[in-house]
C-alpha positions as CSV (number, residue, x, y, z in Angstrom):
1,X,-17.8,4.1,5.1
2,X,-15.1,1.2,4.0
3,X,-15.3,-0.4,0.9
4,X,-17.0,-3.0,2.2
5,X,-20.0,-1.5,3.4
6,X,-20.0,0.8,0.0
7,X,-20.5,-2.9,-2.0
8,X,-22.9,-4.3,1.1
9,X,-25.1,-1.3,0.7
10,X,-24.5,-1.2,-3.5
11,X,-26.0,-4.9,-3.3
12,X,-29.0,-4.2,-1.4
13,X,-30.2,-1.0,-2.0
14,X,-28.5,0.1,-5.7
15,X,-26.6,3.2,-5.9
16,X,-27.0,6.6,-3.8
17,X,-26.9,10.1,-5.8
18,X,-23.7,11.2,-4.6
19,X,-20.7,9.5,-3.6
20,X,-17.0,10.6,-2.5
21,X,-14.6,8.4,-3.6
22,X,-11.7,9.5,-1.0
23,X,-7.9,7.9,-0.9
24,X,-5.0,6.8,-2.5
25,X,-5.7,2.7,-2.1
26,X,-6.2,1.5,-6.2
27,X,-7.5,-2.0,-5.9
28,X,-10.5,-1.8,-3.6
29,X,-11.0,1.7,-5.5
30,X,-11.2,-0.2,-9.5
31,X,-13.4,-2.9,-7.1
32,X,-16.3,-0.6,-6.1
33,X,-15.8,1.4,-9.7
34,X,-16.8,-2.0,-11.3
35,X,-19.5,-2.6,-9.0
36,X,-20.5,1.0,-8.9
37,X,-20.9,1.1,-12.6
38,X,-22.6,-2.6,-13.3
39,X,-25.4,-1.1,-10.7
40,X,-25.9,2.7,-12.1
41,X,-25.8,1.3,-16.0
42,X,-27.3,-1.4,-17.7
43,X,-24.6,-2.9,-20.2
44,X,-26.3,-0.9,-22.9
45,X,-26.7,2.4,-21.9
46,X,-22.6,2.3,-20.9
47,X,-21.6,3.9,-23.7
48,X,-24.0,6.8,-24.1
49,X,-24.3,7.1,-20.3
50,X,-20.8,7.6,-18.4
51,X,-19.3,10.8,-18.5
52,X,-16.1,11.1,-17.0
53,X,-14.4,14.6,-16.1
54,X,-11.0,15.8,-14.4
55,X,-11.6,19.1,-12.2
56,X,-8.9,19.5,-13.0
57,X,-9.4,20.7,-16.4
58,X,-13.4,21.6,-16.2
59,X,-14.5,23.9,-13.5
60,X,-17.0,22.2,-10.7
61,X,-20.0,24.6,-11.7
62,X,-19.5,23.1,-15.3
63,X,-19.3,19.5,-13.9
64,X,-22.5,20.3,-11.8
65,X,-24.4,21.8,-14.7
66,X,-24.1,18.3,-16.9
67,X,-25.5,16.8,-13.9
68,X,-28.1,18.5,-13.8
69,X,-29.2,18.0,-17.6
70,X,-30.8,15.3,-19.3
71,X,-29.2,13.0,-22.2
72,X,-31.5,12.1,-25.2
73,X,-29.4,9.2,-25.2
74,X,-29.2,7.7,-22.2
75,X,-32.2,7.7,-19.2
76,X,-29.6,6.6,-16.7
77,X,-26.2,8.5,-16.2
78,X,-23.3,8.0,-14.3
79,X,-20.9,11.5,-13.8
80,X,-17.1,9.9,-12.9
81,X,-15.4,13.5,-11.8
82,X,-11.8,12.6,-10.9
83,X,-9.4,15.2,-9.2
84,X,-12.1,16.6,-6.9
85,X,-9.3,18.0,-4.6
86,X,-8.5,20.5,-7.9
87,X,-11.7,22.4,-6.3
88,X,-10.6,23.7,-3.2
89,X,-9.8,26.9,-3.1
90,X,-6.4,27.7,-3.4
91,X,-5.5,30.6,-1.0
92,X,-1.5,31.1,-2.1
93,X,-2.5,31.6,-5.3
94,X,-5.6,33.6,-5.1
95,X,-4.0,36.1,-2.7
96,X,-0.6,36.6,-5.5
97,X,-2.8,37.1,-8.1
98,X,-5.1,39.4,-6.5
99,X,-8.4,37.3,-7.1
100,X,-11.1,35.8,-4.8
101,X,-10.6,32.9,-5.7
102,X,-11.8,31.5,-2.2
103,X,-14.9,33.4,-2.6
104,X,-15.5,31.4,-5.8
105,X,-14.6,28.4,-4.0
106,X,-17.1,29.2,-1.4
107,X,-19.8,29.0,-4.4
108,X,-19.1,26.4,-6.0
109,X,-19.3,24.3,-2.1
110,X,-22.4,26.2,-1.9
111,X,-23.4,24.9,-5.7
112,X,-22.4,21.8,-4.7
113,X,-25.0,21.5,-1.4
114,X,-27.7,22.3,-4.1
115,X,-27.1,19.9,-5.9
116,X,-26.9,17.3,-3.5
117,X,-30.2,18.3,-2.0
118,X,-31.7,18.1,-5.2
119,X,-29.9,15.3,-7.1
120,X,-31.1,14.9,-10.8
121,X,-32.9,11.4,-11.4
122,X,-31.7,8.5,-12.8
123,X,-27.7,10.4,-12.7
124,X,-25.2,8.9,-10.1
125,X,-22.3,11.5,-9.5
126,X,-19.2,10.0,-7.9
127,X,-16.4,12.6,-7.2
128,X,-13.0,11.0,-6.8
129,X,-9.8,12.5,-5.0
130,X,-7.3,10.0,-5.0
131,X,-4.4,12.4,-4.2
132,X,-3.6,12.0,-0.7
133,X,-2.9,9.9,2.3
134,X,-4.8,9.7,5.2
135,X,-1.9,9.9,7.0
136,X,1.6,12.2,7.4
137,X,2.2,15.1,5.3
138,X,-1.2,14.8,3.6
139,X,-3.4,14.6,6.4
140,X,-4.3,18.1,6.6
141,X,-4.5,18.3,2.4
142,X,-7.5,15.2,2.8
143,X,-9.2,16.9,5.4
144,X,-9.7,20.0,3.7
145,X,-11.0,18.0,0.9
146,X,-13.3,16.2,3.7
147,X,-14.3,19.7,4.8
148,X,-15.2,21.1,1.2
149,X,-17.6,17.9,0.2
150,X,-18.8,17.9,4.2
151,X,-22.6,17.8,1.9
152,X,-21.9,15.0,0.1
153,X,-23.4,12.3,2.3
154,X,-21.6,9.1,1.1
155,X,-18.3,9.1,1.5
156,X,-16.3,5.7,0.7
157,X,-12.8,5.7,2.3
158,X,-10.0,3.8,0.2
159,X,-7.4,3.6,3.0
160,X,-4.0,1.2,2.3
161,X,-4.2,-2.5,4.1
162,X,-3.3,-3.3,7.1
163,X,-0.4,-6.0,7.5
164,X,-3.2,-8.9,8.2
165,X,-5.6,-7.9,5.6
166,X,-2.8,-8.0,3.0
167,X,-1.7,-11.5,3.8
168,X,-6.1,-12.3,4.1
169,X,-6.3,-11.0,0.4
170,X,-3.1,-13.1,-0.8
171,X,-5.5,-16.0,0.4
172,X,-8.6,-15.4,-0.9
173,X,-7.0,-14.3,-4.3
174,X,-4.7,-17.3,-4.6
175,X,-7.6,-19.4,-3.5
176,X,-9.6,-17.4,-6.0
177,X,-7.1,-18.4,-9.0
178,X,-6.7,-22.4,-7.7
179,X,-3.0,-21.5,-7.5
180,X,-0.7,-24.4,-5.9
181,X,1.4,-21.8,-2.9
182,X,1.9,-22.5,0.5
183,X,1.9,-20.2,3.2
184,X,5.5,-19.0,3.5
185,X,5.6,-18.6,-0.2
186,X,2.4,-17.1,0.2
187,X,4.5,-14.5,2.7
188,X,7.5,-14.0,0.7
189,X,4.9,-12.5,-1.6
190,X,3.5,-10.3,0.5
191,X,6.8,-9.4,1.8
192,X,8.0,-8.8,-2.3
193,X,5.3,-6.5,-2.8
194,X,5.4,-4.7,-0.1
195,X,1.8,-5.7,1.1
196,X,0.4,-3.6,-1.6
197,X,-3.1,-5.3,-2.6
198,X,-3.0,-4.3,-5.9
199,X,0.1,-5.2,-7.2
200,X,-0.6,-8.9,-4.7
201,X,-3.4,-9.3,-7.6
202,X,-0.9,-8.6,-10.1
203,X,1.7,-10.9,-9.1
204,X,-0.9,-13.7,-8.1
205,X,-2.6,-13.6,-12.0
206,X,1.0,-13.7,-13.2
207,X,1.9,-16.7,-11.0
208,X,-1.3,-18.5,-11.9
209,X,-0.6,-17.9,-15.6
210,X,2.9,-19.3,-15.2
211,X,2.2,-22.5,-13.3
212,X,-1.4,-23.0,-15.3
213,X,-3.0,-24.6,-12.3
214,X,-1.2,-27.8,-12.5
215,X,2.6,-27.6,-10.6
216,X,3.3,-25.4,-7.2
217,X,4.1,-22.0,-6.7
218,X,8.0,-22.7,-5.3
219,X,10.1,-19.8,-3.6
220,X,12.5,-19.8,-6.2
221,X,8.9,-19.1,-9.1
222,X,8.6,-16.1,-6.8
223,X,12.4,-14.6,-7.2
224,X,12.3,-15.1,-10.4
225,X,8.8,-13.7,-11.6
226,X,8.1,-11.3,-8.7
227,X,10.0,-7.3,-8.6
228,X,11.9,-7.0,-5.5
229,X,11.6,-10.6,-4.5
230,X,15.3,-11.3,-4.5
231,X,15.7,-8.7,-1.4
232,X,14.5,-11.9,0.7
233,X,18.0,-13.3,0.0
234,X,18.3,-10.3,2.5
235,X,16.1,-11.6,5.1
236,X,17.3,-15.1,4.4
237,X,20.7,-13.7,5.4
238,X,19.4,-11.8,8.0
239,X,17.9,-15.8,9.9
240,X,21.1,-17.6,9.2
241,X,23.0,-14.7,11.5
242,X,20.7,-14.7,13.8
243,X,20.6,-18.7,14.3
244,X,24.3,-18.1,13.9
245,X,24.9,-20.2,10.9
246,X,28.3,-19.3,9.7
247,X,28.3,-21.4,6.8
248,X,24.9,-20.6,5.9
249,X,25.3,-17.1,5.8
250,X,28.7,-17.3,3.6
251,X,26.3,-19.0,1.2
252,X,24.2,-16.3,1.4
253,X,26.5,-13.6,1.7
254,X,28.5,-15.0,-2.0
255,X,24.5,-15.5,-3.5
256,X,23.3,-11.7,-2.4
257,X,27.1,-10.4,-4.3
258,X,26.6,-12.8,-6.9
259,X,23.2,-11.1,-7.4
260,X,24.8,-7.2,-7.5
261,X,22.9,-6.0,-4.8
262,X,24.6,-2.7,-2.9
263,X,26.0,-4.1,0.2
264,X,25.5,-0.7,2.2
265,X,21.9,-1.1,1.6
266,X,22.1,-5.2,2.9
267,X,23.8,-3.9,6.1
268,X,21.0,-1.3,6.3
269,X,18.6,-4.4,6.4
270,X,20.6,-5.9,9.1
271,X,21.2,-3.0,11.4
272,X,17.6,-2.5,11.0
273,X,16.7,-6.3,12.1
274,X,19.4,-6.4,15.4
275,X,18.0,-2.9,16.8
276,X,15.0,-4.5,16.3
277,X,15.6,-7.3,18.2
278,X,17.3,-5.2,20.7
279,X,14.3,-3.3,21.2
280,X,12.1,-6.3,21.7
281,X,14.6,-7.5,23.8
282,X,14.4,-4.8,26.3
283,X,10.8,-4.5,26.3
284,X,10.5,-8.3,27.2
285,X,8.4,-9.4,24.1
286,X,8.1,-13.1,24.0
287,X,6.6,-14.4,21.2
288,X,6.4,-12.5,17.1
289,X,2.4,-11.7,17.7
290,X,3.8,-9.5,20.8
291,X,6.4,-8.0,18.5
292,X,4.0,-7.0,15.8
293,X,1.9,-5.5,18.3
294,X,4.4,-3.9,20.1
295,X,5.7,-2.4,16.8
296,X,2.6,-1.6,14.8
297,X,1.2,0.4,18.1
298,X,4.7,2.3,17.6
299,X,3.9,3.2,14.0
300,X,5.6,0.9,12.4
301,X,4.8,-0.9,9.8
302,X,5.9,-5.1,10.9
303,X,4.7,-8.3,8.9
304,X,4.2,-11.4,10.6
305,X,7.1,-12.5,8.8
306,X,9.1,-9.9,9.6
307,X,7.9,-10.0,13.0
308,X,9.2,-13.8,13.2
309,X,12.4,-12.8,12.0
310,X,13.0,-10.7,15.1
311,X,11.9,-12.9,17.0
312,X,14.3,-15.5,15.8
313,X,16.9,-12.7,16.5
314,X,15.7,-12.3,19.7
315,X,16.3,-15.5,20.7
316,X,19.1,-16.3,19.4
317,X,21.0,-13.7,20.6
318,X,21.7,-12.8,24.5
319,X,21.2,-8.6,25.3
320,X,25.3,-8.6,25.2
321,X,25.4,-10.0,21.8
322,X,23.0,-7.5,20.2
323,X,24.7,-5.0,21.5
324,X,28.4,-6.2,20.1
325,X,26.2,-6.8,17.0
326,X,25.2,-3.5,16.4
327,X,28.5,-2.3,16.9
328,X,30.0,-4.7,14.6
329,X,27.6,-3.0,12.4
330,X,28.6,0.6,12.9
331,X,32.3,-0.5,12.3
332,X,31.0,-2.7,9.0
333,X,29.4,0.3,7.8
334,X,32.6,2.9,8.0
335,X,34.6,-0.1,6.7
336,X,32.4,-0.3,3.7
337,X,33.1,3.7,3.2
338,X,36.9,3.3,3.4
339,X,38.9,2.7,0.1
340,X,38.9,-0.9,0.4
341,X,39.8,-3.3,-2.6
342,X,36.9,-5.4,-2.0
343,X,33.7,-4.7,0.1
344,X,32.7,-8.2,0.1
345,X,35.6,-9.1,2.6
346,X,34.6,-6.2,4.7
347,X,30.6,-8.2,5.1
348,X,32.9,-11.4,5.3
349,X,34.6,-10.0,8.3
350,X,30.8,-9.2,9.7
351,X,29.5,-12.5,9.3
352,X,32.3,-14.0,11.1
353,X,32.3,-11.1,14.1
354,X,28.1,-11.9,14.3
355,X,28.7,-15.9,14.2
356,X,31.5,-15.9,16.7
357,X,30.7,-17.6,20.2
């Protein structure tokens, strides 16, 4: 189930037995642990009654045997058992030591399907593996850890955001806080934090503790205040070539030096953006919902921001022209290689070979 339907559920018919906690995603994770917690436990029984454990370090048969006591302390218990993925069996080892280790595994999912058949009263057990992805190299790790709690009926999925639910969240949370931001501030946000929700609450606390409700969350608050921000001088750079502003990027070009970032990695940013562009190009996409779209279904990750950016590239430059640009690129990028006095001259040279005509 998604988070969502975890809290829906929580709200309307209190907690089950077992749950899975399963995935990497923090913020909705800390969410449903608050709610999760406020249900199982009165406020005064907190203390006395959550017990948290790392498999880790305690064996599942131990974890499994506290929750199946009874506290003299506490009538209502919550078990928090983080690292459940330390439970699996792990064949490698097992088979260079000589143990059967995977036979002991086997018991303990076997322990485990007892218990959850026969849950103790009044004691909520949440097992947490917040290891790995749901995707790339950890898919198969997650689905083993899927396959070893297959009894544990309740599993909550804590998957990463999706482009539009990130920039949603920025919304609610800003509107949440009263804080004074516009919409493409709003997305230079996103952008900054790499569309991670919970470092967007972070940086959204911290911006309305800086502007205290009563002034406007400016672009220049957010380069200042947020990490990584100042890489949309990047992207800024990146729209001035692409409306072929000479001057503009110049400007740019002397703020992003000024600044110290590694000009091999800004032409990185920019080689990425034209074969973009050249790529939407060719596949005829005519507007930046198309080109999100068209990218996402690719596997690649594109926000709307980002997607406006190529399309602004797109536009502004002719098939021929992204072509010569990416060239321009390839001969930037050896130039910046070379034993030159002064790479800034060598991006100088770009700006003027991308602005030409």
């Amino acid at each position: 189930m998604t988070p969502e339907q975890f809290l829906d559920r929580l709200s309307k018919g209190g907690p089950a037995p077992v749950y899975l906690f399963l995935g990497p995603e923090p913020f909705q994770r800390d969410r449903c642990r608050r709610a999760l917690i406020e249900a199982a436990l009165p406020p005064e029984l907190r203390e006395d009654g959550l017990t948290r454990m790392d498999l880790s370090e305690t064996p599942l048969s131990v974890a499994l045997d506290d929750a199946r006591s009874y506290s003299l302390f506490a009538p209502r218990r919550l078990l928090w058992i983080s690292a459940a993925e330390a439970a699996l069996p792990k064949r490698l080892t097992a088979a260079a030591a000589g143990d059967d280790e995977e036979g002991g595994a086997k018991g303990d999912a076997g322990n485990l399907a007892d218990y959850v058949r026969r849950p103790t009263e009044g004691t909520v057990v949440v097992f947490e593996s917040s290891r790995y992805e749901f995707e790339g190299d950890d898919k198969a790790r997650i689905e083993r850890v899927q396959k070893f709690y297959a009894a544990v009926p309740n599993v909550v999925e804590f998957r990463p955001f999706a482009v539009e639910q990130s920039r949603m969240l920025a919304q609610k949370l800003a509107r949440e806080k009263g804080l004074q931001i516009g919409l493409g501030e709003l997305g230079l946000l996103v952008e900054a934090t790499g569309g991670d929700a919970a470092r967007i609450s972070v940086e959204i606390e911290k911006l309305s503790l800086f502007s205290g409700g009563t002034r406007r969350i400016t672009a220049e608050d957010i380069l200042a205040l947020v990490p990584n921000a100042q890489a949309s001088n990047i992207f800024a750079l990146v729209n001035a070539l692409g409306r072929g502003d000479r001057a503009g990027s110049l400007r740019i070009l002397d703020a992003v030096v000024r600044e110290g970032e590694y000009l091999p990695l800004v032409l990185t940013f920019l080689a990425t953006q034209f074969r973009y562009a050249l790529a939407a190009r060719e596949a005829r996409l005519a507007s930046s919902q198309a080109i999100q779209a068209h990218f996402t279904k690719l596997g690649a990750r594109m926000w709307r921001d980002r997607a406006d950016q190529v399309h602004a590239t797109a536009t502004a430059f002719t098939k021929t022209r992204l072509e010569s640009a990416l060239q321009a690129i390839f001969e930037t990028d050896r130039g910046l290689r070379d034993a030159r006095p002064d790479d800034r001259v060598v991006m100088e040279k770009l700006v003027f070979a991308l602005t030409s005509g």
